[in-house]
DRENDO-1510 file (C-alpha; in Angstrom, 1 decimal, always signed):
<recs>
REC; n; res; u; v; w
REC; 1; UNK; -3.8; -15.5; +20.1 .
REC; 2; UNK; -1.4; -12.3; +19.2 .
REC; 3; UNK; -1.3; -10.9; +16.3 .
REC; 4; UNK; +2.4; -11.9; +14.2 .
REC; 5; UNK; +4.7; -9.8; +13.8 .
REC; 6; UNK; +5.3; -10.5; +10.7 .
REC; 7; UNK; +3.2; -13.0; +8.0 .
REC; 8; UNK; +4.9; -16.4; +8.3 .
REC; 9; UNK; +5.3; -19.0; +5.0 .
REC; 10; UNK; +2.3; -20.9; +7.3 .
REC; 11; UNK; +0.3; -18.3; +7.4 .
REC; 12; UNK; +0.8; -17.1; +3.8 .
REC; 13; UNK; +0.1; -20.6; +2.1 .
REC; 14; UNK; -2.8; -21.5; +4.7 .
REC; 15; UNK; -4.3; -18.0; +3.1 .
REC; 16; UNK; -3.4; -18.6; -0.2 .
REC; 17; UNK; -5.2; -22.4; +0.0 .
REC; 18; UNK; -8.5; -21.0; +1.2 .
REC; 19; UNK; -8.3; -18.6; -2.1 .
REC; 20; UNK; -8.8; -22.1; -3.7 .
REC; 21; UNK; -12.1; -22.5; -2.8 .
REC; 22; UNK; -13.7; -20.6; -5.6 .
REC; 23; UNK; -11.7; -22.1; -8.7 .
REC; 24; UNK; -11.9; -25.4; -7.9 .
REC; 25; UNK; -15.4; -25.1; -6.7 .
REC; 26; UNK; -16.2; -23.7; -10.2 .
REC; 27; UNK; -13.6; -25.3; -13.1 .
REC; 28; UNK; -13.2; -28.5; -11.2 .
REC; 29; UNK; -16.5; -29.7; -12.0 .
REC; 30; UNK; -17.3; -28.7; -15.3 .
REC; 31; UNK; -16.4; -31.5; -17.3 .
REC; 32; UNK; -18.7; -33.5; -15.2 .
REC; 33; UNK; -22.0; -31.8; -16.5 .
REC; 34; UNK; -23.2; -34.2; -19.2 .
REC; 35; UNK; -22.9; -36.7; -17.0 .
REC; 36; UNK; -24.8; -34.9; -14.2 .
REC; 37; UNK; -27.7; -33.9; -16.3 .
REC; 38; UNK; -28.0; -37.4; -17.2 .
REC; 39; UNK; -28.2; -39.1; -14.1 .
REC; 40; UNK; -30.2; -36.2; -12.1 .
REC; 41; UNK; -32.9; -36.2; -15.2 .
REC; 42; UNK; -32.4; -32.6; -15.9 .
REC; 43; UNK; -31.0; -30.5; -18.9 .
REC; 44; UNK; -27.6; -28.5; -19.4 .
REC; 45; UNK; -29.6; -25.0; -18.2 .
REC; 46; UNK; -30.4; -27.0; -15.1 .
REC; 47; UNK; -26.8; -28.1; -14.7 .
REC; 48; UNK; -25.2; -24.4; -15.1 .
REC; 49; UNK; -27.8; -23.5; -12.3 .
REC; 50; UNK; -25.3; -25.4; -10.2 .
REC; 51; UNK; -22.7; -22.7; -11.2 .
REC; 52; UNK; -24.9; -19.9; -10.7 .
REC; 53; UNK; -26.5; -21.1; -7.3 .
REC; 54; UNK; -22.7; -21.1; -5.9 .
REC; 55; UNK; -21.8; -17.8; -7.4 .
REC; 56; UNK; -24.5; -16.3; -6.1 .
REC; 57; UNK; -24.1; -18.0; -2.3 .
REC; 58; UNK; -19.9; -16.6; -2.4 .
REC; 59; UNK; -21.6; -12.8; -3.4 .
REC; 60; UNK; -23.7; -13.0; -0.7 .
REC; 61; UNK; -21.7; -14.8; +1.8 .
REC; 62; UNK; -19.2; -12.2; +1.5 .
REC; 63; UNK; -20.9; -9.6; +2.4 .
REC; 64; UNK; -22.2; -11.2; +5.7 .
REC; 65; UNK; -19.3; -13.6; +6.9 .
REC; 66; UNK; -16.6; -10.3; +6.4 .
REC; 67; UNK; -19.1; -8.0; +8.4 .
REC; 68; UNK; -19.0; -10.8; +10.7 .
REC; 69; UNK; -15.7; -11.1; +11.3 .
REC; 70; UNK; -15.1; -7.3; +12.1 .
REC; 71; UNK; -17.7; -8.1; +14.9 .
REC; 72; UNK; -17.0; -11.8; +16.1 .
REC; 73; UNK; -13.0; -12.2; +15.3 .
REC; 74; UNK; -11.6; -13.8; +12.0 .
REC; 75; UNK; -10.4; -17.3; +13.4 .
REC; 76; UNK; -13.8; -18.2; +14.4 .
REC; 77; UNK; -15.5; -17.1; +10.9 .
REC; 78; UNK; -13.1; -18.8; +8.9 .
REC; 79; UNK; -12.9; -22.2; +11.1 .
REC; 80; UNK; -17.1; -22.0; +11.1 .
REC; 81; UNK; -17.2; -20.9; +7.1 .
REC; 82; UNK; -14.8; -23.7; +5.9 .
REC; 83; UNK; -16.4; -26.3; +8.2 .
REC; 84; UNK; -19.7; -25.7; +6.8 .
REC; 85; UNK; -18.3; -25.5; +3.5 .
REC; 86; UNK; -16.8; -29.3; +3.9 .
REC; 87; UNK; -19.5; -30.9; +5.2 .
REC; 88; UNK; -21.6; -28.8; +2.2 .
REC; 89; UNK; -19.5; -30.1; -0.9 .
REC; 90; UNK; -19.6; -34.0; +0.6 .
REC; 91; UNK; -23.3; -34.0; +0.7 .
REC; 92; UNK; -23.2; -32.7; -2.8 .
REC; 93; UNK; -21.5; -35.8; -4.0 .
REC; 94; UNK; -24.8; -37.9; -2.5 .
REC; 95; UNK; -27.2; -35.1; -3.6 .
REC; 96; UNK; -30.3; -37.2; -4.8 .
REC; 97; UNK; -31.7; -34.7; -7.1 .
REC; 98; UNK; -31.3; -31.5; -9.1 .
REC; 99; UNK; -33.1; -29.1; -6.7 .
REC; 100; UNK; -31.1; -30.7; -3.9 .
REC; 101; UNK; -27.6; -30.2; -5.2 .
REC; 102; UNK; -28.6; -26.3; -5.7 .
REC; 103; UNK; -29.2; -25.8; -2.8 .
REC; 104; UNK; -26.3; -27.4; -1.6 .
REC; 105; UNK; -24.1; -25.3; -4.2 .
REC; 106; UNK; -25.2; -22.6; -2.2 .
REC; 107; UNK; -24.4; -23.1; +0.6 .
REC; 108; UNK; -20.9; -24.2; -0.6 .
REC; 109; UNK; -20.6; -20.8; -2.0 .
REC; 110; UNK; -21.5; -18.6; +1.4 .
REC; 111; UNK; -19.9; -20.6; +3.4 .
REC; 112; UNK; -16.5; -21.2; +1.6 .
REC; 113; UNK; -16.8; -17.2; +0.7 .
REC; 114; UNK; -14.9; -17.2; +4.4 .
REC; 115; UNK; -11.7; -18.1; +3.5 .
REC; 116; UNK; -11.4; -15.9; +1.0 .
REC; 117; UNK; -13.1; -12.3; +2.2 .
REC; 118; UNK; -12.3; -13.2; +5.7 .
REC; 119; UNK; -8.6; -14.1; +4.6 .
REC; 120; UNK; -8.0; -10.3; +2.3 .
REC; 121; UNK; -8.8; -8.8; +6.3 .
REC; 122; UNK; -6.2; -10.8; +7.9 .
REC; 123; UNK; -3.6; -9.4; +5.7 .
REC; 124; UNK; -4.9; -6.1; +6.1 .
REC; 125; UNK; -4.7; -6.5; +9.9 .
REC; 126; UNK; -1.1; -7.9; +9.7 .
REC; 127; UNK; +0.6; -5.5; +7.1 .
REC; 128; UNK; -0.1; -2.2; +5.6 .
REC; 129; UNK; +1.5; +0.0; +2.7 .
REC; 130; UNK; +3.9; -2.1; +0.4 .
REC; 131; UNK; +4.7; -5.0; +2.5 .
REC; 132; UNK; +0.6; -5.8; +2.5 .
REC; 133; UNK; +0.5; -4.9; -1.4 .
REC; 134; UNK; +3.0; -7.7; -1.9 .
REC; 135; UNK; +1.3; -10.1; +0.6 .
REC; 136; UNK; -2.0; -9.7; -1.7 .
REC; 137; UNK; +0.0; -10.1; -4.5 .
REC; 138; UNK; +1.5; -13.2; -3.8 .
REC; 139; UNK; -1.9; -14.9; -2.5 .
REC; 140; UNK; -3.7; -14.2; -5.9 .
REC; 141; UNK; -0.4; -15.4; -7.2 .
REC; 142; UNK; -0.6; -18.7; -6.0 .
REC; 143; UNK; -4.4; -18.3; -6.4 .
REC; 144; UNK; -3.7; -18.4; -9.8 .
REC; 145; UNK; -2.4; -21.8; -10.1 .
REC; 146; UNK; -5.5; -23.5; -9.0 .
REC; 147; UNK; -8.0; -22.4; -12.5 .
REC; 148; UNK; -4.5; -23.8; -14.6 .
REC; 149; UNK; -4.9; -27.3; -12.9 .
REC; 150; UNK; -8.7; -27.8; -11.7 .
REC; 151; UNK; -10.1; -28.2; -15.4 .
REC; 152; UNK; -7.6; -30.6; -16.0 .
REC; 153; UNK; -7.6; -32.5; -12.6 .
REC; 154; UNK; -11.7; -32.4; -13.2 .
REC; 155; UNK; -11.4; -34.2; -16.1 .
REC; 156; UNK; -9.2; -37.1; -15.0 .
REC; 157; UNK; -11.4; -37.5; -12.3 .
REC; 158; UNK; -14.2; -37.5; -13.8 .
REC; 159; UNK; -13.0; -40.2; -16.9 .
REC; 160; UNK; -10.9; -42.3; -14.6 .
REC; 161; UNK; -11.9; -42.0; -11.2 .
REC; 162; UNK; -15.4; -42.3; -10.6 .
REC; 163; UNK; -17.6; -39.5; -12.4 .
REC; 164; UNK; -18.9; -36.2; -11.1 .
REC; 165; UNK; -19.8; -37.5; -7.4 .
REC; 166; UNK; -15.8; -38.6; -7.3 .
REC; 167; UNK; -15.1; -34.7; -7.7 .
REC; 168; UNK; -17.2; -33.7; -4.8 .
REC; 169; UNK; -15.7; -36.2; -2.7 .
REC; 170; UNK; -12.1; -35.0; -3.8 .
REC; 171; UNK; -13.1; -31.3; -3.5 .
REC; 172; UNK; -14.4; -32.6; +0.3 .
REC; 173; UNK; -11.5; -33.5; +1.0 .
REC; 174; UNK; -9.6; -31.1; +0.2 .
REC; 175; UNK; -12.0; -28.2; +2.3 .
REC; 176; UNK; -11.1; -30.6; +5.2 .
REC; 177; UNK; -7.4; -30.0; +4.4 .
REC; 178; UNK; -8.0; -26.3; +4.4 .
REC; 179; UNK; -9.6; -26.5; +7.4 .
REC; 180; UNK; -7.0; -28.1; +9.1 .
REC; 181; UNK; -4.5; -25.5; +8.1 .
REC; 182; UNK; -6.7; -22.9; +9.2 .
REC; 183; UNK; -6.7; -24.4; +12.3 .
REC; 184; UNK; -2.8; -24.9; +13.0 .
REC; 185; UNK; -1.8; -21.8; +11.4 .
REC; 186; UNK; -4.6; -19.0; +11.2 .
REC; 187; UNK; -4.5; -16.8; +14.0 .
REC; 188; UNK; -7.0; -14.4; +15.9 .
REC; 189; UNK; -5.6; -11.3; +14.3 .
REC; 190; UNK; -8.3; -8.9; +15.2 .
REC; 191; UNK; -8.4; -7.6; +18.7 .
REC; 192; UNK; -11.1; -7.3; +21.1 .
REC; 193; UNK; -10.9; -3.7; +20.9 .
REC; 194; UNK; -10.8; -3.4; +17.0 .
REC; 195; UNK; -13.8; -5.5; +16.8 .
REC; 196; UNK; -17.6; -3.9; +16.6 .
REC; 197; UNK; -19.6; -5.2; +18.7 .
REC; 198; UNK; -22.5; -2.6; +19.3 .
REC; 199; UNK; -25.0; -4.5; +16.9 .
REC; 200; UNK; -26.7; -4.4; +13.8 .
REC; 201; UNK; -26.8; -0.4; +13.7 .
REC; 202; UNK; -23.6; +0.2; +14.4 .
REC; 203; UNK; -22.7; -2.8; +11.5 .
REC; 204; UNK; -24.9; -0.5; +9.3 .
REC; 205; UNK; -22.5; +2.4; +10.2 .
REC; 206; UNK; -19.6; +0.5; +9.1 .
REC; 207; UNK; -20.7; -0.2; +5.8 .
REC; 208; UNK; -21.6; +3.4; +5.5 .
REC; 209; UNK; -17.9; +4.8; +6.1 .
REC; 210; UNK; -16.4; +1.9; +3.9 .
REC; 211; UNK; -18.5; +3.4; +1.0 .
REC; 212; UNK; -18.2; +7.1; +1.9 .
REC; 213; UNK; -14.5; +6.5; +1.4 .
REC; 214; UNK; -14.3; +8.1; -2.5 .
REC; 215; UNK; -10.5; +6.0; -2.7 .
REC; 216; UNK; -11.5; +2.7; -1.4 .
REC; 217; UNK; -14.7; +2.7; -3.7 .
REC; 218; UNK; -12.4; +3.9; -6.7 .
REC; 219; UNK; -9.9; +0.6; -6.2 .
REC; 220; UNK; -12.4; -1.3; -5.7 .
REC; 221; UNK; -14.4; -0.7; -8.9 .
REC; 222; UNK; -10.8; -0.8; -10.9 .
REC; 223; UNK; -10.2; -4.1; -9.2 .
REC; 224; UNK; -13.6; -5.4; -10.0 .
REC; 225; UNK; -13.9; -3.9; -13.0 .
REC; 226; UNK; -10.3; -5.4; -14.8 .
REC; 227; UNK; -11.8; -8.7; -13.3 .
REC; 228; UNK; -15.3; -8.5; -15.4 .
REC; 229; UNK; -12.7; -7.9; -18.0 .
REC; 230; UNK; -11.7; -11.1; -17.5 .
REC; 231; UNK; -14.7; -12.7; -17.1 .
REC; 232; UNK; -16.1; -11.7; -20.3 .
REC; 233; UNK; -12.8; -13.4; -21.7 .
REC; 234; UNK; -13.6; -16.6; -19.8 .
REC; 235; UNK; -17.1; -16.9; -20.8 .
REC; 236; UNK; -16.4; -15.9; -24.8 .
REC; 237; UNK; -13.0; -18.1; -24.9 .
REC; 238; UNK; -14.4; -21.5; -25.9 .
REC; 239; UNK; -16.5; -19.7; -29.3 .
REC; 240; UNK; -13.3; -17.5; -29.5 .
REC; 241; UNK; -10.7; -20.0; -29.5 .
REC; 242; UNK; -12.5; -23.0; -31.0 .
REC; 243; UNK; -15.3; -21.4; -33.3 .
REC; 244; UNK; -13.4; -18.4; -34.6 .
REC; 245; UNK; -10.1; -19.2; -34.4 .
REC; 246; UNK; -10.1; -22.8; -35.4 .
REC; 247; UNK; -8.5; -24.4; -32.3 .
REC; 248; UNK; -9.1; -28.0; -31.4 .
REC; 249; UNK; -10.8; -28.6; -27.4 .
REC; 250; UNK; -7.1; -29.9; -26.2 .
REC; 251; UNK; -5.6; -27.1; -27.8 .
REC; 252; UNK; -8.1; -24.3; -26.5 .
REC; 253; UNK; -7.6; -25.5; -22.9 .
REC; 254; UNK; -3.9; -24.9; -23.4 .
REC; 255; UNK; -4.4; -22.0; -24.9 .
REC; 256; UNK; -6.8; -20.9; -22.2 .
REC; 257; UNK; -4.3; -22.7; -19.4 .
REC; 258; UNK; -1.3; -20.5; -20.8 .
REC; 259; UNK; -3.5; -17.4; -20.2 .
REC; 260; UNK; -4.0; -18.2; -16.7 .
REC; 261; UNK; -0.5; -19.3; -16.4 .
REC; 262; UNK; +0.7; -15.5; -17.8 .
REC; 263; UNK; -1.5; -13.5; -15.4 .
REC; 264; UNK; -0.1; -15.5; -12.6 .
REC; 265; UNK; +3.3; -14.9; -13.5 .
REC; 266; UNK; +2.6; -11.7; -14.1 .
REC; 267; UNK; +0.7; -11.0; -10.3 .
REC; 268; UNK; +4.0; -13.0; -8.5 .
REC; 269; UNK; +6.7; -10.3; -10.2 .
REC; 270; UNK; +4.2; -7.5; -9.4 .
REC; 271; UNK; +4.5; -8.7; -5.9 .
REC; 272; UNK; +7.9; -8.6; -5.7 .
REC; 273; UNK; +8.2; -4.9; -7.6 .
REC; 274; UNK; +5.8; -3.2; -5.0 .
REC; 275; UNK; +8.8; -2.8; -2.7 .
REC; 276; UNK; +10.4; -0.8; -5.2 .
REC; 277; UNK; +7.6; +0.8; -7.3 .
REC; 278; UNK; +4.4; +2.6; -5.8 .
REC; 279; UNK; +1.4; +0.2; -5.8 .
REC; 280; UNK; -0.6; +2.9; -7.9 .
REC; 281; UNK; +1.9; +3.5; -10.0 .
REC; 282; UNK; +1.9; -0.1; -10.8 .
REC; 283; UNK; -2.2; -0.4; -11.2 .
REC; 284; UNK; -1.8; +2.4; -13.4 .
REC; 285; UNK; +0.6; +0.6; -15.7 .
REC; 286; UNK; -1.4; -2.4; -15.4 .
REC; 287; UNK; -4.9; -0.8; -16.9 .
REC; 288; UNK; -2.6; +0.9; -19.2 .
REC; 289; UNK; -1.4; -2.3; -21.0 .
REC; 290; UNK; -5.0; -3.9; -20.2 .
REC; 291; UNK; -6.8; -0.9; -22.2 .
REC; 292; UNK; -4.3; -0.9; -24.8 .
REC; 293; UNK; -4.1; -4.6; -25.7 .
REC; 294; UNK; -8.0; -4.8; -25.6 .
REC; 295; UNK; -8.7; -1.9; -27.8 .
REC; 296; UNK; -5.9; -3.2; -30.0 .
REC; 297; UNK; -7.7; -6.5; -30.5 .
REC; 298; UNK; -11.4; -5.2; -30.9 .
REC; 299; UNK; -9.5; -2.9; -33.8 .
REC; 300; UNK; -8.4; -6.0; -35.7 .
REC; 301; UNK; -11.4; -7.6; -35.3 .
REC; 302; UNK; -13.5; -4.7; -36.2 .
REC; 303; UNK; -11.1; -4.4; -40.0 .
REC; 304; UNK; -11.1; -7.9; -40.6 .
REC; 305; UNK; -7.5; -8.4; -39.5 .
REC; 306; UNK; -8.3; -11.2; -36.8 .
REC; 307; UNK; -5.4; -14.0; -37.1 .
REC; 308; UNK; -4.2; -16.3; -34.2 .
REC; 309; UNK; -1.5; -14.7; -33.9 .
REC; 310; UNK; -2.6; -11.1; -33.4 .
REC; 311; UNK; -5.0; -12.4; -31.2 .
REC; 312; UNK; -3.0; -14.5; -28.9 .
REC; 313; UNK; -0.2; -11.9; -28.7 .
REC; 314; UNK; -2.9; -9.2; -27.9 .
REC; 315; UNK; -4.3; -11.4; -25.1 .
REC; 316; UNK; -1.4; -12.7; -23.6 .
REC; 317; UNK; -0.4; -8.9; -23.4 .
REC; 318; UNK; -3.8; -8.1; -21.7 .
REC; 319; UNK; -3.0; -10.7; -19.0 .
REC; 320; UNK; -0.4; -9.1; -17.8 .
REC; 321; UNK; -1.5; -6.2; -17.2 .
REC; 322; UNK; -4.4; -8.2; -15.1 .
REC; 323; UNK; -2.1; -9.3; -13.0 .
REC; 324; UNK; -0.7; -5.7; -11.9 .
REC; 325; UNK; -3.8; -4.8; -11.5 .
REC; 326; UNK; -4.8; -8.3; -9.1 .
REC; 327; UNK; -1.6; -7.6; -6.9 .
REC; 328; UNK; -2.0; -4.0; -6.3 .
REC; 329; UNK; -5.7; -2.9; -6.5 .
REC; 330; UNK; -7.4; -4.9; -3.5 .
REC; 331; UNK; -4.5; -4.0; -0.7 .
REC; 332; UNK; -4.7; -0.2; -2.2 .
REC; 333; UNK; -8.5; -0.3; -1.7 .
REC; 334; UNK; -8.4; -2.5; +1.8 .
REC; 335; UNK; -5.6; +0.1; +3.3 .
REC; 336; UNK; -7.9; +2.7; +3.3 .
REC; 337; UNK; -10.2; +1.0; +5.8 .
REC; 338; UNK; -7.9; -0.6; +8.1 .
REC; 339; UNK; -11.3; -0.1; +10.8 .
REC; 340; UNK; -13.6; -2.4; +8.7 .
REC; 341; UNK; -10.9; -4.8; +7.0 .
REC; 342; UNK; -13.7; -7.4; +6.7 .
REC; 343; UNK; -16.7; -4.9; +5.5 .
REC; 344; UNK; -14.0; -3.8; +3.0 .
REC; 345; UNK; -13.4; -7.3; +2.1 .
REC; 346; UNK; -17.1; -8.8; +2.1 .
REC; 347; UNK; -18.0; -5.6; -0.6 .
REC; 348; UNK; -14.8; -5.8; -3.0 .
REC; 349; UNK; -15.5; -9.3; -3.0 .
REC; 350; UNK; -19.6; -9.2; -3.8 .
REC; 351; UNK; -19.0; -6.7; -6.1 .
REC; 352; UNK; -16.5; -8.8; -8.0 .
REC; 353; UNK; -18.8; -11.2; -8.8 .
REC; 354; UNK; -21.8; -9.4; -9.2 .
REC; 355; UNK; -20.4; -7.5; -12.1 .
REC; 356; UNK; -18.5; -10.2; -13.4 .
REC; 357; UNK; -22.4; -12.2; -13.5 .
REC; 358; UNK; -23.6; -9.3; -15.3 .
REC; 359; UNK; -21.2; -9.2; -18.3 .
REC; 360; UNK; -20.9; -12.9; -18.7 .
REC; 361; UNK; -25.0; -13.1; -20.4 .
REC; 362; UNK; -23.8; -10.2; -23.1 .
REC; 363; UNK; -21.1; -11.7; -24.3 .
REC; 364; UNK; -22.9; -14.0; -27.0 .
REC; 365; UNK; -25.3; -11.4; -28.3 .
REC; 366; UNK; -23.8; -11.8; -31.8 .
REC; 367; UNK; -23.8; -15.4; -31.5 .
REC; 368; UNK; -20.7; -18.2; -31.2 .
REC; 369; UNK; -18.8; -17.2; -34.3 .
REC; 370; UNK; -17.9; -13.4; -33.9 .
REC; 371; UNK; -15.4; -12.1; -31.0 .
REC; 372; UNK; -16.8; -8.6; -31.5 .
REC; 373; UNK; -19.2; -8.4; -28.2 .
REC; 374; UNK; -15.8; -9.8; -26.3 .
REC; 375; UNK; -13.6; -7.4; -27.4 .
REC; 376; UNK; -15.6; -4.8; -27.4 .
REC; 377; UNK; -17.2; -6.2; -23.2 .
REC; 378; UNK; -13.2; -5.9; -22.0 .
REC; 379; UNK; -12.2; -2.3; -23.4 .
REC; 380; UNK; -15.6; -0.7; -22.1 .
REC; 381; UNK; -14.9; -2.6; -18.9 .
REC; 382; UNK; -11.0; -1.6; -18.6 .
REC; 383; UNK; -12.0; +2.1; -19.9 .
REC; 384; UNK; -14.4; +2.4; -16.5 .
REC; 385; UNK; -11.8; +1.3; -14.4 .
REC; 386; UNK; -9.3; +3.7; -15.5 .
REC; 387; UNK; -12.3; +5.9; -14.8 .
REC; 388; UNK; -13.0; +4.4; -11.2 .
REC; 389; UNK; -9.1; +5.0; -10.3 .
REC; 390; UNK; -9.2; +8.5; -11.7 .
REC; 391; UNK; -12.1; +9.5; -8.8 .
REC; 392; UNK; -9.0; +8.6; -6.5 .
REC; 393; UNK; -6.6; +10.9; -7.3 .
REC; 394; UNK; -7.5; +13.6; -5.2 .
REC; 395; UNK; -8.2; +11.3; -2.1 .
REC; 396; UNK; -5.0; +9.3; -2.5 .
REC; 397; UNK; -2.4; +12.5; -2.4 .
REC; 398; UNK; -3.9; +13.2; +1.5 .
REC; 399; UNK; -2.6; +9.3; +2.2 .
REC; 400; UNK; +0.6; +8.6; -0.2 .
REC; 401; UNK; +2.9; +9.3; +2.9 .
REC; 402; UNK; +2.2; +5.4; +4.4 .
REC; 403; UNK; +4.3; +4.3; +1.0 .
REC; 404; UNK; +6.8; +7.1; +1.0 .
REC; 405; UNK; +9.2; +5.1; +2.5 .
REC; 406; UNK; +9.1; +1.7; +1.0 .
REC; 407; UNK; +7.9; +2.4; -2.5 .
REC; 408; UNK; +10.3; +5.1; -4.3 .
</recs>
């Protein structure tokens, strides 16, 4: 199939639906786990293993299905990825035992990693400079609606509609969905001749140049590191909101929902200013207002001034500036290796998680009633990313002429 000239609605909304994967995969079945540990005879740890065992399947599946697809073609990694991944998730919901449904997690987790590392390359084969920038903004956009409304659908599914096995069933069916989109509206987009096909050395050499490339690695690490930002908000925000602030369940999941509901917004008017505004110039705003709200709040909380208000306002401040930094930093990083889209994909992607698994442990170090290791987990976090996009200054001025045009 040719490569479109232009990224149709089809396209974009097929793209955006395969981002699902991962928040529904992970929020959807959460309120599901007492239930689970019951009936499989295990404990909570044993349950959360679920979690992990999928988390650690999409870091590693990115790294080898978006190395795969810069040798093999995208259309025929995603369509193989999300096929696997649907037949996966409904043999969870008939897993017999613990030590069964890990294993099954995982391979939910590699194999639905395709639609989303595999997806990031096709927009970086189909659009470059701005108009990509707002593509990628616009995906993790809509990709933003799906951790407001998976908690929530979870929960009615798993009261009303059958218990945890109903959400596998429902999260089945909607992989088989995305897999039917992918195959009416995905096209091949990488061409026989952009493809590397000389074998496992040459794959080697690939990931070499993506990393020896000092402005893609420097994006990529303020991308990834904003996001371990917000991990160590997710994984603190039920002691935050609930044991130090005094918020009910129902009201911390609105709370929390809101949140998700700002950085959202925030990512789909970012996509719509990078036509007018230089991508970087953008990121830089966004760790700017990240750093600031973050230190702002660990200040409070450090003098004893911690109210609901401050804390809220603070927050709902930092996740706007997450959401410049989601629609600008992965198309900046991916345009600088427009010869290893999918490489380029499969590491920003790994990485993400991987660091994002390696703040979430720290964050109750002083136990469930103080917000200090939070606060203090997102401005270290936000302070090395502005550090990561300083290492691209230099490497950036040789390339700022493939925005010169569209952005001022």
């Amino acid at each position: 199939m040719a490569t479109p000239a232009s990224p149709s609605a089809a396209l974009t909304t097929t793209l955006a639906l395969l981002s699902f994967v991962v928040p529904l995969s992970t929020d959807m079945y959460l309120p599901g786990f007492p239930a689970m540990a019951r009936e499989l005879g295990t404990d909570a740890a044993g349950v959360q293993l679920t979690l992990t065992a999928f988390l650690v399947g999409l870091a590693a599946g990115q790294l080898v299905l978006g190395t795969l697809s810069d040798r093999y073609g995208r259309r025929g990694t995603i369509l193989l990825g999300v096929g696997i991944c649907t037949l996966a998730t409904a043999l969870c919901a008939v897993a017999p035992s613990i030590e069964v449904l890990l294993g099954l997690r995982f391979v939910m987790g590699f194999t639905g990693a395709a639609g989303v590392v595999v997806g990031r390359a096709v927009v970086t084969d189909i659009a470059t400079g701005a108009v990509a920038a707002k593509l990628f903004g616009l995906l993790m956009g809509l990709g933003g609606i799906a951790p407001i409304v998976a908690p929530l659908a979870g929960g009615f599914v798993v009261e009303g509609a059958g218990g945890w096995r109903a959400v596998f069933w429902v999260l089945a069916g909607t992989s088989a969905l995305m897999f039917l989109a992918a195959v009416w509206f995905v096209p091949e987009t990488l061409p026989v001749d952009r493809r590397h096909t000389e074998g496992d050395g040459n794959t080697l050499k690939v990931v070499v140049s993506v990393l020896a490339d000092r402005s893609y690695l420097g994006h990529t690490f303020a991308f990834c590191l904003a996001t371990a930002a917000l991990f160590c908000y997710i994984s603190a925000s039920p002691f935050l909101l609930q044991n130090v602030l005094g918020f009910s369940v129902s009201v911390a999941s609105t709370v929390f929902s809101i949140g998700a509901l700002t950085a959202t917004a925030s990512t789909l008017i970012t996509s719509r200013l990078v036509g007018r505004y230089h991508p970087r110039l953008l990121l830089r705003i966004g760790l700017a207002i990240l750093l600031t709200s973050s230190a702002s709040a660990l200040l409070i909380t450090l003098t004893g001034q911690l109210t609901r208000a401050w804390v809220l306002g603070l927050v709902g401040v930092g996740f706007i500036g997450l959401g410049l930094v989601f629609a600008t930093a992965p198309g900046l990083a991916l345009e600088r290796v427009p010869h290893a889209a999918g490489t380029g994909s499969a590491l920003l992607g790994a990485l993400q998680y991987v660091l994002g698994a390696t703040v979430v442990p720290l964050m109750g170090i002083a136990g469930e009633h103080s917000a200090v290791p939070l606060f203090i987990g997102m401005t270290l976090c936000t302070l090395l990313a502005v550090f990561a996009l300083s290492l691209t200054k230099r490497a950036s001025a040789s390339v700022s002429g493939s925005y010169t045009s569209q952005a001022f």
